[in-house]
mmCIF file of the C-alpha atoms, coordinates in Angstrom:
data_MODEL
# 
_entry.id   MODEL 
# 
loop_
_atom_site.group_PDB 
_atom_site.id 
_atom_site.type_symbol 
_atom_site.label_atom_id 
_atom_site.label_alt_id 
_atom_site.label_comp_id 
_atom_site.label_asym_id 
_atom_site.label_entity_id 
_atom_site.label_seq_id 
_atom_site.pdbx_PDB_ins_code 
_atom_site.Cartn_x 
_atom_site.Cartn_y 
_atom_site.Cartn_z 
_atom_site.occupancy 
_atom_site.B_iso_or_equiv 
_atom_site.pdbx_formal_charge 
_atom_site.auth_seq_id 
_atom_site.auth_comp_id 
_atom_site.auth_asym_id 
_atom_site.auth_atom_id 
_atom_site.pdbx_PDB_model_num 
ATOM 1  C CA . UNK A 1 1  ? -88.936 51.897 37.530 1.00 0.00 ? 1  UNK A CA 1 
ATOM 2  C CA . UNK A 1 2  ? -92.899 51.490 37.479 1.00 0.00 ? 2  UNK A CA 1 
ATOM 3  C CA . UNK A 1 3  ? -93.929 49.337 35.145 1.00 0.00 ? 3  UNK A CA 1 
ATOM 4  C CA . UNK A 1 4  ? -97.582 47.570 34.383 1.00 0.00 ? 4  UNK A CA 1 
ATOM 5  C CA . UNK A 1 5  ? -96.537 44.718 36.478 1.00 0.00 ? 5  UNK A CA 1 
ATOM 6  C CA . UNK A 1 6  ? -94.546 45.591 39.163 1.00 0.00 ? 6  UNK A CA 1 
ATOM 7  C CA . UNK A 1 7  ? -97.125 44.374 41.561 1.00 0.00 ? 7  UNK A CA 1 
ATOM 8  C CA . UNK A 1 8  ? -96.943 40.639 40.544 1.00 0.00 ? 8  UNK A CA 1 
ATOM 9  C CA . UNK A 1 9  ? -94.491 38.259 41.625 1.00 0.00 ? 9  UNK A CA 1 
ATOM 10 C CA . UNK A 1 10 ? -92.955 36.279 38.678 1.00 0.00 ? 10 UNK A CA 1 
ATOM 11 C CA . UNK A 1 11 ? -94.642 33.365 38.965 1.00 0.00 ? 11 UNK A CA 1 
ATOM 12 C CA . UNK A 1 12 ? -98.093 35.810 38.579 1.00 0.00 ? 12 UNK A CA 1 
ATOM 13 C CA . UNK A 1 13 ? -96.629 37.029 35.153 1.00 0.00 ? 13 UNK A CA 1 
ATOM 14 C CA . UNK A 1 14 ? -98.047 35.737 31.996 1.00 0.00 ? 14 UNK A CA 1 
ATOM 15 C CA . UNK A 1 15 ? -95.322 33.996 30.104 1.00 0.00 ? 15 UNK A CA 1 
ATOM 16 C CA . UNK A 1 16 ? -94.454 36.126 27.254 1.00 0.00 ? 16 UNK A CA 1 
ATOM 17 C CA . UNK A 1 17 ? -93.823 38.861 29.887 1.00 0.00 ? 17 UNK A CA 1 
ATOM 18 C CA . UNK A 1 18 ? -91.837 36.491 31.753 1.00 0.00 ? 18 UNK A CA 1 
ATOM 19 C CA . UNK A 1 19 ? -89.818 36.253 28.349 1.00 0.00 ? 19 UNK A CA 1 
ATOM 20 C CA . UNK A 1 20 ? -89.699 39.554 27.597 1.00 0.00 ? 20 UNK A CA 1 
ATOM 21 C CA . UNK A 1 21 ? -88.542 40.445 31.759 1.00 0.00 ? 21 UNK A CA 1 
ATOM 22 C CA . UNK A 1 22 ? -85.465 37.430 30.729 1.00 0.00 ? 22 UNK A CA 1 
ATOM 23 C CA . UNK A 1 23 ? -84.696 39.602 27.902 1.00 0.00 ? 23 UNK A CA 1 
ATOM 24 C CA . UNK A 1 24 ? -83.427 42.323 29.609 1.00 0.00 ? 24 UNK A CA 1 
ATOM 25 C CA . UNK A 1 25 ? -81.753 40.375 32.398 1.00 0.00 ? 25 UNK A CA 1 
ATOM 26 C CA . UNK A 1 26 ? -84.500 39.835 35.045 1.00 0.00 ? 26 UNK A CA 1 
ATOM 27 C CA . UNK A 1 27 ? -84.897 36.104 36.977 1.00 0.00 ? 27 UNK A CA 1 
ATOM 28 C CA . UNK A 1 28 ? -87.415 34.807 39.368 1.00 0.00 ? 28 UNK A CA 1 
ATOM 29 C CA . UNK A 1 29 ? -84.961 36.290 42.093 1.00 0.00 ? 29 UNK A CA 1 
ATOM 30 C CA . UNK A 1 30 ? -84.401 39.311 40.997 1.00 0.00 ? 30 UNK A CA 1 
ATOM 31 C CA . UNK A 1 31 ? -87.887 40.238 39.933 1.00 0.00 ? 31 UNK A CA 1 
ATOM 32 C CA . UNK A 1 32 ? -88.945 38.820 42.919 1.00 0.00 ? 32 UNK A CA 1 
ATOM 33 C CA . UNK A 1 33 ? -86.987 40.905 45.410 1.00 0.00 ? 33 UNK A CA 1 
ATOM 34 C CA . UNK A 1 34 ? -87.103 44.025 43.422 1.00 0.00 ? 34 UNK A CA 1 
ATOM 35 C CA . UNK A 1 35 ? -83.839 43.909 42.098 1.00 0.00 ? 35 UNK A CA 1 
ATOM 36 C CA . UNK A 1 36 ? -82.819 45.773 38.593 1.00 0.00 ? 36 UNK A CA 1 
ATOM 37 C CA . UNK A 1 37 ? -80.598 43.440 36.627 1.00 0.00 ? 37 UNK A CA 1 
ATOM 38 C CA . UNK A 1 38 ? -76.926 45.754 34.769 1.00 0.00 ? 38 UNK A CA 1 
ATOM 39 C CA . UNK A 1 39 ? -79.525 46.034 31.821 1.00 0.00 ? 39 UNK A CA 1 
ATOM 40 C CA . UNK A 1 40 ? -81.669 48.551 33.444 1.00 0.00 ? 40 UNK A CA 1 
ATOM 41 C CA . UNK A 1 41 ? -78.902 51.051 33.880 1.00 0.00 ? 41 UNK A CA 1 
ATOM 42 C CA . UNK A 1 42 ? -78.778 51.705 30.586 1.00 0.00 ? 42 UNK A CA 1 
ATOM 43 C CA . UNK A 1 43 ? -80.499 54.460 28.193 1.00 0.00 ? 43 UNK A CA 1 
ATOM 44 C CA . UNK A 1 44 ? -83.229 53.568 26.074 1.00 0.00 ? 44 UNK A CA 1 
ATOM 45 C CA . UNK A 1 45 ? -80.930 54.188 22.792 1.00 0.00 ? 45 UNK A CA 1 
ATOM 46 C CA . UNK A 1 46 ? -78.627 51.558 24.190 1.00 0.00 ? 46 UNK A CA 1 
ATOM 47 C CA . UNK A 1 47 ? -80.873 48.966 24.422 1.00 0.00 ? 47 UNK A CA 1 
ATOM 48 C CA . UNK A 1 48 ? -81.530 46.367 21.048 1.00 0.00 ? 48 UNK A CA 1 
ATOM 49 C CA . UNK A 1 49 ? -84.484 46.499 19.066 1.00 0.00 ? 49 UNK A CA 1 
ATOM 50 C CA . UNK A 1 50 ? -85.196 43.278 20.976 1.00 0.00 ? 50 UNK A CA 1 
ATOM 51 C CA . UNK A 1 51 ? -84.625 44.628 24.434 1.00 0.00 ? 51 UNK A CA 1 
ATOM 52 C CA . UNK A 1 52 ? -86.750 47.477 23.335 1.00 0.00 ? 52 UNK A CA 1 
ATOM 53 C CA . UNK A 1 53 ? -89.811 45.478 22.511 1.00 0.00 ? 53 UNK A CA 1 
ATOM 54 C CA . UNK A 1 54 ? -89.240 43.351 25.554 1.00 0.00 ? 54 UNK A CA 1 
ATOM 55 C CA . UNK A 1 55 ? -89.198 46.919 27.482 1.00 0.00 ? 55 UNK A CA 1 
ATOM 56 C CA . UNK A 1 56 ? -92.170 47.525 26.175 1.00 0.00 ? 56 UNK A CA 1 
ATOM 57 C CA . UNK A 1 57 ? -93.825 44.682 26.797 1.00 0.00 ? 57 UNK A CA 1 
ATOM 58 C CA . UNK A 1 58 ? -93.674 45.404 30.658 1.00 0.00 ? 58 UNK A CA 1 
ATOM 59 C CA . UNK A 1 59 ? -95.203 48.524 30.127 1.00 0.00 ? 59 UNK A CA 1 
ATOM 60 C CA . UNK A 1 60 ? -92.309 50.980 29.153 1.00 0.00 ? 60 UNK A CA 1 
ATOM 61 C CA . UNK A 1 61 ? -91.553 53.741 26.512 1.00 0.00 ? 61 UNK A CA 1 
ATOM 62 C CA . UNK A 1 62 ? -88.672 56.155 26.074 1.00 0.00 ? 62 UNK A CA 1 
ATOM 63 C CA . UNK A 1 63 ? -89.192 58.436 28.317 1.00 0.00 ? 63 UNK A CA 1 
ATOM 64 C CA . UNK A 1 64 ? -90.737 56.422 31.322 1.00 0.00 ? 64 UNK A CA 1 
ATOM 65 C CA . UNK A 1 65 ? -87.304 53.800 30.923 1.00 0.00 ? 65 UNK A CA 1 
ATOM 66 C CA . UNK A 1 66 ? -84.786 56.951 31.009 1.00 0.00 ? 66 UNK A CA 1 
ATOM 67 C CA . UNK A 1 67 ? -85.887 58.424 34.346 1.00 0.00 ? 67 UNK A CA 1 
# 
């Protein structure tokens, strides 16, 4: 999935995106090695209001997250 910061490691993320990448399952690891954490292989609609701010924080909407 592209999203605004898929070209920075996770130590190169600000920290509220860092919080917001947590939210919906991502670690230093993961992010790191371009890994999607179970939470990504969900629909938009399934996510929590939460999840859905946090997924928007990294640069997603609707439409871009349900490709």
């Amino acid at each position: 999935m592209p999203g605004k910061y898929d070209d920075y490691d996770w130590d190169e993320l600000p920290k509220d995106v860092q919080e917001a990448a947590a939210l919906l399952g991502y670690n230093k690891k993961l992010w790191d090695t371009d890994k999607e954490p179970d939470e990504c292989d969900v629909y938009w609609r399934e996510l929590s209001a939460e999840q859905q701010a946090a997924a928007a924080k990294l640069g997603y909407d609707q439409k871009e997250w349900d490709k």
